[in-house]
C-alpha positions in Angstrom: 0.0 0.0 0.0 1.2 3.2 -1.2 1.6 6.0 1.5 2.0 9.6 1.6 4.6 12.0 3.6 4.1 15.3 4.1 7.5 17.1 5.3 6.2 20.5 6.0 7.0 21.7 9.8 5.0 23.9 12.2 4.0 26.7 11.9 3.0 25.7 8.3 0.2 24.5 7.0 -1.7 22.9 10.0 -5.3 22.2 9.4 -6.8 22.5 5.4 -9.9 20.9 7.0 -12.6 23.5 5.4 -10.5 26.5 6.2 -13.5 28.5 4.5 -16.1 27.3 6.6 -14.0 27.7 9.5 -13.5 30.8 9.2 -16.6 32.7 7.7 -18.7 30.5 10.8 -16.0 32.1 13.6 -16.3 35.8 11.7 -19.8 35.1 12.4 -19.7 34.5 16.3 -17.9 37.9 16.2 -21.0 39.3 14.5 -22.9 40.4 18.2 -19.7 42.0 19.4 -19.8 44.5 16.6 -23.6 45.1 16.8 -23.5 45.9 20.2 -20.3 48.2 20.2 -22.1 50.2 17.6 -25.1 50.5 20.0 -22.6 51.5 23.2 -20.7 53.9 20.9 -21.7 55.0 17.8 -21.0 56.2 14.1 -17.7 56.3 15.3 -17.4 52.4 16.4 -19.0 51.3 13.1 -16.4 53.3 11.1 -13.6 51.9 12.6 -14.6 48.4 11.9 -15.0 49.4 8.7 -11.8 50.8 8.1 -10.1 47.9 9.3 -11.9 45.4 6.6 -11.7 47.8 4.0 -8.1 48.1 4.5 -7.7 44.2 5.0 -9.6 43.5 2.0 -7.5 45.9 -0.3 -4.2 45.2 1.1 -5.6 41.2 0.1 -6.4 42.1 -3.4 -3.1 43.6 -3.8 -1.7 40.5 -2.3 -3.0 38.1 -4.6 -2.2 40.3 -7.6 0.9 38.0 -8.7 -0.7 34.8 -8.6 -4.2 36.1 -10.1 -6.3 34.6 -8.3 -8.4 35.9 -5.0 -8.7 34.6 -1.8 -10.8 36.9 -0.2 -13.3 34.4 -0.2 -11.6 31.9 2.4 -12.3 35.1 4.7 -9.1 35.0 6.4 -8.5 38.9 5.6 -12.0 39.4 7.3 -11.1 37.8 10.9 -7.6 39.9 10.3 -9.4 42.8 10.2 -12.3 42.1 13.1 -9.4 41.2 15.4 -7.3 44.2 14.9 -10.2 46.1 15.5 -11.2 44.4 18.6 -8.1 45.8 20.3 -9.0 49.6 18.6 -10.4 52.0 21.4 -14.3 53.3 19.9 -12.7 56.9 18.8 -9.1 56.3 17.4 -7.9 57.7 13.8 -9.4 55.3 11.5 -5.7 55.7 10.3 -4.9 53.7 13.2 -6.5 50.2 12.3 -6.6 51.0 8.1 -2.8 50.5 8.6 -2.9 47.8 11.3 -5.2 45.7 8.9 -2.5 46.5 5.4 0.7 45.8 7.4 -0.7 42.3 8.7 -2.2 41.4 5.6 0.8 42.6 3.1 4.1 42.3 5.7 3.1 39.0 8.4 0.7 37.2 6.0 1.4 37.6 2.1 5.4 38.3 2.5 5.5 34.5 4.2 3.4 32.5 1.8 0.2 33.6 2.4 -2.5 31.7 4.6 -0.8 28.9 5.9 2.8 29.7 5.9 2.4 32.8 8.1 4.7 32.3 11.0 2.6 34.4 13.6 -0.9 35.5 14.0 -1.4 38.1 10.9 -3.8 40.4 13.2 -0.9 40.3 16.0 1.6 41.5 14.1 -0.5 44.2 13.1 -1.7 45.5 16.6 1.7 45.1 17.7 3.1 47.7 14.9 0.3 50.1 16.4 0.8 49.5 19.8 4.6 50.5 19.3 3.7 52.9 16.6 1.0 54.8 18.3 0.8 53.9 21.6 -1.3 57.3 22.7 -3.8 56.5 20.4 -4.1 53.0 21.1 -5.1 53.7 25.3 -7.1 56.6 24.8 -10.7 55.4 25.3 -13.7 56.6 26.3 -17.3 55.7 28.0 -19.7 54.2 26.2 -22.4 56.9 25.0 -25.3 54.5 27.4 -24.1 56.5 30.8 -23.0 59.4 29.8 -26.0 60.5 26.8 -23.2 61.8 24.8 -20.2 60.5 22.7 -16.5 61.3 23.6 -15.8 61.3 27.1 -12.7 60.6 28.3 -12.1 58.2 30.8 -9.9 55.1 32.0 -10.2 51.6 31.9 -10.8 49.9 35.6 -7.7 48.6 35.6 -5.6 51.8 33.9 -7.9 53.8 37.1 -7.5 51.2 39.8 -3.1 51.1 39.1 -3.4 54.9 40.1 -4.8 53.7 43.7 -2.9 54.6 46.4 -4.7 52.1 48.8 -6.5 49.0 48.0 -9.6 48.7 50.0 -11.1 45.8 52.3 -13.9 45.1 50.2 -11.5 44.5 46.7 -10.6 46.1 43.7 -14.3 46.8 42.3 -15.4 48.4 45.8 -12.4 50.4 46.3 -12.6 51.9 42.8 -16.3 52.5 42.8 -15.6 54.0 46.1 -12.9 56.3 44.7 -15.5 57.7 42.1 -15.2 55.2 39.0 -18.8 55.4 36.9 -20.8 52.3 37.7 -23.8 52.1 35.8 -27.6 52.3 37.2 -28.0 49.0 34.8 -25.1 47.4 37.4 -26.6 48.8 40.3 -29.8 47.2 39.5 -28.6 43.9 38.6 -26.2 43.4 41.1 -28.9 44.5 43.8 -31.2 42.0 42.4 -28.8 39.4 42.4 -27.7 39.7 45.9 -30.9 39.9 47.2 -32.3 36.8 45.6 -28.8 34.7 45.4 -25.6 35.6 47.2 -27.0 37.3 50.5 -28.5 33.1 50.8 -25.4 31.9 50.3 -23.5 34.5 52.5 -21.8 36.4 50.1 -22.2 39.7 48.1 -21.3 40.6 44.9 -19.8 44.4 44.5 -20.8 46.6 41.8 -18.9 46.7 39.1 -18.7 43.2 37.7 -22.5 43.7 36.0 -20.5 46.7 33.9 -17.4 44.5 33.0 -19.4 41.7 31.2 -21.6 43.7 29.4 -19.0 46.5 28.2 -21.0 49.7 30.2 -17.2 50.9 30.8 -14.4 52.1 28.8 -12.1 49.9 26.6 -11.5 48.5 23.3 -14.1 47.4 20.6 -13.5 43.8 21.7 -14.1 44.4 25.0 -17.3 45.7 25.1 -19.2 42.2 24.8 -17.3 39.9 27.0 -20.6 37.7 27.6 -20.9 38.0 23.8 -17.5 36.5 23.4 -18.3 33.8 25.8 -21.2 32.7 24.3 -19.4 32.8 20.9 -16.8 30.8 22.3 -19.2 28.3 23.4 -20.4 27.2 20.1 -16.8 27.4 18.9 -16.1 24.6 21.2 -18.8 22.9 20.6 -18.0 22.8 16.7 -14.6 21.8 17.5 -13.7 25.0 15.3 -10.9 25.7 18.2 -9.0 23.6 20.9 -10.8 23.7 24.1 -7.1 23.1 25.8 -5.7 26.7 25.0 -8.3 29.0 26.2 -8.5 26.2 29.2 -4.8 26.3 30.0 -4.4 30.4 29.2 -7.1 30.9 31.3 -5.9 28.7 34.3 -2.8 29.8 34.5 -3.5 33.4 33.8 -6.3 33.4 37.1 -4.1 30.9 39.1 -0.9 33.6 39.0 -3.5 36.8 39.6 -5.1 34.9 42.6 -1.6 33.9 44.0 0.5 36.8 43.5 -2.2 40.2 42.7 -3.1 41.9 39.7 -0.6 44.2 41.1 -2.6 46.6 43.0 -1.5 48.5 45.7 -2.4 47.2 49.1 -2.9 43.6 47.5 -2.2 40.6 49.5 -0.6 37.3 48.0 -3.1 34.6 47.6 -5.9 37.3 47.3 -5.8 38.3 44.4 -9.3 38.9 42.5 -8.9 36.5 39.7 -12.9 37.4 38.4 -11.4 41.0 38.0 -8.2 40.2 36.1 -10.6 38.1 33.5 -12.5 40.2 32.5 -11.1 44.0 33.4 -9.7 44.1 29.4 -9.5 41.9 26.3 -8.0 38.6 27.6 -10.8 36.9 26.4 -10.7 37.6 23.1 -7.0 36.7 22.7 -7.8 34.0 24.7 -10.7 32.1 22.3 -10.2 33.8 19.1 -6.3 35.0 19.3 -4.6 32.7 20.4 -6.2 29.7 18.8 -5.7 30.4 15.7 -4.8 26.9 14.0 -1.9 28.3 11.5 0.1 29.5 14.1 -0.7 27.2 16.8 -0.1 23.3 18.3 -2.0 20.5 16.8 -1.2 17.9 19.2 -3.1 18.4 22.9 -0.5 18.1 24.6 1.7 21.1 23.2 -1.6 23.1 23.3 -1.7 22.9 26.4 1.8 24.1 27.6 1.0 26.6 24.6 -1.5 28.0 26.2 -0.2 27.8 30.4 2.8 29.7 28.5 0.6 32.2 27.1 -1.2 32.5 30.1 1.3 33.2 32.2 2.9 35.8 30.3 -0.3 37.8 30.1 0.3 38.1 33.3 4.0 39.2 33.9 3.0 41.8 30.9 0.0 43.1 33.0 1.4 42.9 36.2 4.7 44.8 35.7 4.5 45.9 31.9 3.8 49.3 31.0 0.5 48.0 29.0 -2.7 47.2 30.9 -2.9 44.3 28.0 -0.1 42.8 26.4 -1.8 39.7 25.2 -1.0 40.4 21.7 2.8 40.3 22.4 2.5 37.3 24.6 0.8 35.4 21.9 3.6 36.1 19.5 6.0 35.3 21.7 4.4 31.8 21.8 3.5 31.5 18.1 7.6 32.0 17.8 8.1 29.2 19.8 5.4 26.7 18.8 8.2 25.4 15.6 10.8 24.7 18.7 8.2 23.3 20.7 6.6 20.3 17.6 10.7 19.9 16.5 11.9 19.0 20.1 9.0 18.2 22.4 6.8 15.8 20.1 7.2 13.6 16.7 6.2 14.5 13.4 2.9 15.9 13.2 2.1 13.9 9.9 3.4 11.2 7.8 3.4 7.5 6.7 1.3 5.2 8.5 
């Protein structure tokens, strides 16, 4: 019987299996997210996203121009673009992610081979070259349109406010902040009221306000960040299609709430094995990197096992880059840093991924 070997090496091709499918049904899940930034903020919100897949798109066209034949149907220039402009804040220059989207389309993905051969997460790269590029533009957010009744004001993320703390309160990070004037929403007040009165004063606990605001984006932060429950749910039937690896999120996520729960999120006053794990979830856009970043199958493991140190290695540097980094959210570079060492990892730490059976 005649068998067939296949020599290519990670991070190469990986996974051909309907790569189409794939990813149109994952641009999909993202589909919510968008909807609901636009509601929280705006004509401005919609036209970013747009300038990033305009941008993606072109910068594909032009990519495909020596070979003659498109690929924007596969629609891997269309999650490029919704990623990069997950991480934009609601008002930045539409500048900003138009160049993001080109330079990870026409420098990371189309100067390596195209979709496939890209060493590193396309999107990545991009954020990466604004992050260093324009790194004013890439933290100044504002609060979503829903409390305030007009567009544009200024204000920090939780965690960019709560670092400026001088004193960490008793009650934890969401109490001291909402205590030292951060906006909490009368849509959190009433939901967290409700929810303590009819679950966790039974149980003897109480929830603080804040959290409500977090999960359903009524604070400032990135495009992405907006719809955490969103993501969640769109993560869910991910899973459940097997489009991604349950064992990175899994393992990023573990590791990334076991070292904030064991050594802080770096507040002041903080005490070691205390720190609020729930906060450092989902105060920026971990999850997003976590389901839709960093599982992307080019530049990822295929065998379980190296997922999951993949993703505890991810995981954990989130964490040193949040902790003492200058960024609130350096997820983008830990990811990269992994995607770099996911060829070392299948040459040394597993056999072959394919060949002759």
């Amino acid at each position: 019987m005649k068998t067939r070997s296949v020599s290519t090496w990670p991070p190469h091709i990986h996974d051909w299996r309907s790569s189409s499918k794939v990813m149109w049904i994952t641009v999909l899940t993202l589909v919510p997210v968008i909807l609901w930034s636009i509601v929280l903020y705006g004509r401005k919100a919609l036209l970013v996203w747009l300038s990033s897949l305009v941008s993606a798109c072109v910068a594909q066209t032009l990519a495909d121009l020596p070979s003659k034949k498109s690929t924007l149907a596969d629609g891997s220039a269309v999650m490029t673009a919704l990623i990069v402009a997950c991480a934009m804040p609601p008002t930045v220059a539409l500048y900003v992610p138009a160049v993001a989207s080109a330079f990870a389309i026409l420098v990371v993905k189309a100067a390596f081979g195209g979709l496939g051969a890209n060493w590193m997460n396309p999107a990545l790269g991009g954020l990466a070259f604004s992050y260093l590029n324009w790194p004013v533009a890439m933290r100044d957010f504002v609060l979503p349109r829903f409390i305030t009744g007009v567009d544009g004001v200024s204000a920090s993320t939780p965690m960019a406010f709560a670092k400026g703390l001088s004193q960490l309160a008793s009650g934890g990070v969401m109490e001291t902040i909402a205590s030292a004037g951060y906006p909490i929403s009368v849509v959190d007040k009433n939901i967290t009221g409700f929810l303590n009165e009819a679950v966790f004063e039974n149980l003897g606990a109480r929830l603080p306000e804040g959290y409500i605001d977090l999960a359903i984006g009524l604070k400032p932060g990135a495009l992405g960040e907006c719809g955490l429950v969103l993501i969640l749910l769109g993560s869910l039937f991910l899973l459940a299609k097997r489009i991604i690896k349950m064992e990175i999120p899994l393992a990023m996520i573990g590791s990334f709430a076991l070292l904030s729960r064991l050594f802080g999120t770096g507040l002041p006053g903080e005490y070691l094995f205390a720190g609020d794990a729930l906060y450092a979830l989902s105060g920026g856009g971990f999850m997003v990197a976590a389901f839709y970043s960093a599982c992307d199958p080019v530049t990822s493991p295929v065998s379980k096992k190296l997922a999951v140190l993949y993703g505890l290695g991810i995981g954990s540097l989130c964490y040193v880059f949040r902790r003492f980094g200058s960024y609130t959210e350096g997820a983008a570079f830990a990811i990269m840093l992994a995607n770099m060492a996911v060829p070392f990892m299948e040459r040394r730490l597993s056999l072959p991924r394919m060949g002759s059976r």
